[in-house]
N, C-alpha and C positions, 0 to 999 in steps of 0.2 A: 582285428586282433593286432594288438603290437606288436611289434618285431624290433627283436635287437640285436645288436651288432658289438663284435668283440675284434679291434682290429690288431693286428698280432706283427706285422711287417709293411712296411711299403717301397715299393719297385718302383723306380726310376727309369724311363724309358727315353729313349730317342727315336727319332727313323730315321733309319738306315736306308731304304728308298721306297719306293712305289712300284707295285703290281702291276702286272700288265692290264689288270683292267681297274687301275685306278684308282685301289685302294691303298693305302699307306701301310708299309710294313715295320714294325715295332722290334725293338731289341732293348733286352734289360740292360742298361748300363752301371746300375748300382741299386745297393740294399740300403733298407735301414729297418731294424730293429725295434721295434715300436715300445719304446719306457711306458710302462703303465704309471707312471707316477705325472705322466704328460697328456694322460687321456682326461676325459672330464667328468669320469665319475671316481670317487675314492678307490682307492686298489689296483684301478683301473679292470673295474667288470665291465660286463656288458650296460652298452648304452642304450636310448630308445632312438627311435630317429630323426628326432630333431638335434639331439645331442650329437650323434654320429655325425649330421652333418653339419652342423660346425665345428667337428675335429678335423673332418675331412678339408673343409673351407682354410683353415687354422695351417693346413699343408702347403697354401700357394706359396709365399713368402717363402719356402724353404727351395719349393723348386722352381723360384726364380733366380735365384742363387748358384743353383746346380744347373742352368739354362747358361747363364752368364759365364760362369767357370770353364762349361766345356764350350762355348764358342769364343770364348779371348775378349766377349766384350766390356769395353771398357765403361764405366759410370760417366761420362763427359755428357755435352749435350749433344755434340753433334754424331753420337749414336745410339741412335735414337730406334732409327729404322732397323738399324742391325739387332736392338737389342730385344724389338716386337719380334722379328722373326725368326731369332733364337727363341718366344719361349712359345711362336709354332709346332716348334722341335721336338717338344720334352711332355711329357705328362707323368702325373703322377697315378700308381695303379695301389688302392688299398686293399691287402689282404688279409684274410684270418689266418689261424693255426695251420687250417690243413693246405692251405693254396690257394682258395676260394676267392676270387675278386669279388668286392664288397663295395668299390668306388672309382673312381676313373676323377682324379685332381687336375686341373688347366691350370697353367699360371697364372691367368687371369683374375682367378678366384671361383670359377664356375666349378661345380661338383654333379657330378651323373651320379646317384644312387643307383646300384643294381636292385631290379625287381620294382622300382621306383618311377613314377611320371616325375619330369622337370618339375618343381613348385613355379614355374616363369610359363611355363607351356599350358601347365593347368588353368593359374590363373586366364591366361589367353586364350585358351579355349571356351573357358566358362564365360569370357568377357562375348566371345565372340556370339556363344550361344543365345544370351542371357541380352544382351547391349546390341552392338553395332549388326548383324544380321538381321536382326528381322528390321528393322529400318529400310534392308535394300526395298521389299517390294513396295513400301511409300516411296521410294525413289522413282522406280518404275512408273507407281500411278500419278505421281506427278512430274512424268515423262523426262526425270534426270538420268537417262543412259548413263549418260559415261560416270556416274556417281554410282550407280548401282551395277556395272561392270567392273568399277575400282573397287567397290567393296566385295562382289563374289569371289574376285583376283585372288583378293586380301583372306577371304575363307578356303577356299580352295589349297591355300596356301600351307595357313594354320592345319584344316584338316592332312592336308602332306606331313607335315612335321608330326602332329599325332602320329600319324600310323607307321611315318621312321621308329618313333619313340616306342611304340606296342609291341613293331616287329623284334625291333633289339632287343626289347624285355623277351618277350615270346622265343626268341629263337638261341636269346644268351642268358636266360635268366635263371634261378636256381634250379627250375624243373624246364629245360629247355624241350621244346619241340622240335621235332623233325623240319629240314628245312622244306622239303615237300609239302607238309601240311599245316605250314605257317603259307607257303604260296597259294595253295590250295582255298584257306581263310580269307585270302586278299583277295581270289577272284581271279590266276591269273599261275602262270607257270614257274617253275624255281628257277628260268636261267632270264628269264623276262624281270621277276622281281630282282635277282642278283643284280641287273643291270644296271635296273631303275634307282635300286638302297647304294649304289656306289655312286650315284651321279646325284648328288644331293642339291642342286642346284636345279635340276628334271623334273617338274609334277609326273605323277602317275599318269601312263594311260597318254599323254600329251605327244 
């Protein structure tokens, strides 16, 4: 079924610091108003989802500007480094009418649909499934170890980042789950999986 999207404001955020367990903590620093006449259907109705997300995509550029502004960087070259990690800083959050986050904008140009898998994840999951895994166990039979340990690393990996992406939809997504029975799904307890989904750098279970 398609689903569509009617984005109504977006929220400008910074962090302000980091949680004691490592999570980054967010604060709105500015609104903006969303002109239907800037959206990409006529009137500006609702969109489907490929359209939403290249409005959503269409926002980098904006909040790389408000990244720059509020860190003082200047356009030279020799700030360069300062100027990637100003737009560390900032994200953009798209909502609807009633509050609803609907997208999660990077400077970068990356876009999180909410209720949505990455289109970069999927693809790569499907590559994974589909392409370079089942090759490990020819690696194996033709006694390449360390090829077919580099490639399970490399799955293992991918299935990590799936199941970050499942839990986030699962536990923030328009019908959220209890965060007990999102850990419960995983196999495993709610202050074990907290741990584990803040340390993104952690395979599971490792």
């Amino acid at each position: 079924m398609t689903r569509f999207y009617h984005p109504d404001r977006i929220d400008y955020d910074m962090v302000m610091s980091s949680g004691h367990d490592g999570r980054r903590l967010w604060s709105t620093a500015g609104v903006e108003v969303v002109d239907p006449s800037t959206v990409l259907v006529e009137g500006g109705g609702p969109m489907d989802g490929d359209a939403f997300r290249a409005y959503a995509a269409s926002v980098a550029p904006r909040l790389r500007d408000f990244a720059e502004r509020l860190s003082g960087v200047e356009s030279d070259a020799g700030s360069t480094a300062g100027r990637y990690q100003s737009y560390q800083q900032v994200r953009g959050i798209i909502r609807d009418a009633e509050g609803m986050m609907l997208a999660e904008v990077r400077a970068d140009g990356s876009v999180t649909v909410l209720g949505e898998l990455d289109p970069s994840l999927r693809r790569q999951f499907i590559g994974m499934i589909n392409g370079w895994l089942p090759m490990t166990i020819r690696e194996v039979d033709r006694y390449s170890y360390e090829n077919a340990l580099a490639s399970l690393i490399k799955a293992r990996r991918v299935v990590d980042s799936m199941l970050r992406e499942v839990i986030g939809i699962a536990a923030g997504g328009p019908e959220p789950l209890p965060w007990d029975r999102v850990a419960e799904a995983a196999g495993t307890t709610p202050a074990a999986l907290t741990s584990w989904f803040s340390s993104p750098d952690e395979l599971i279970n490792s």
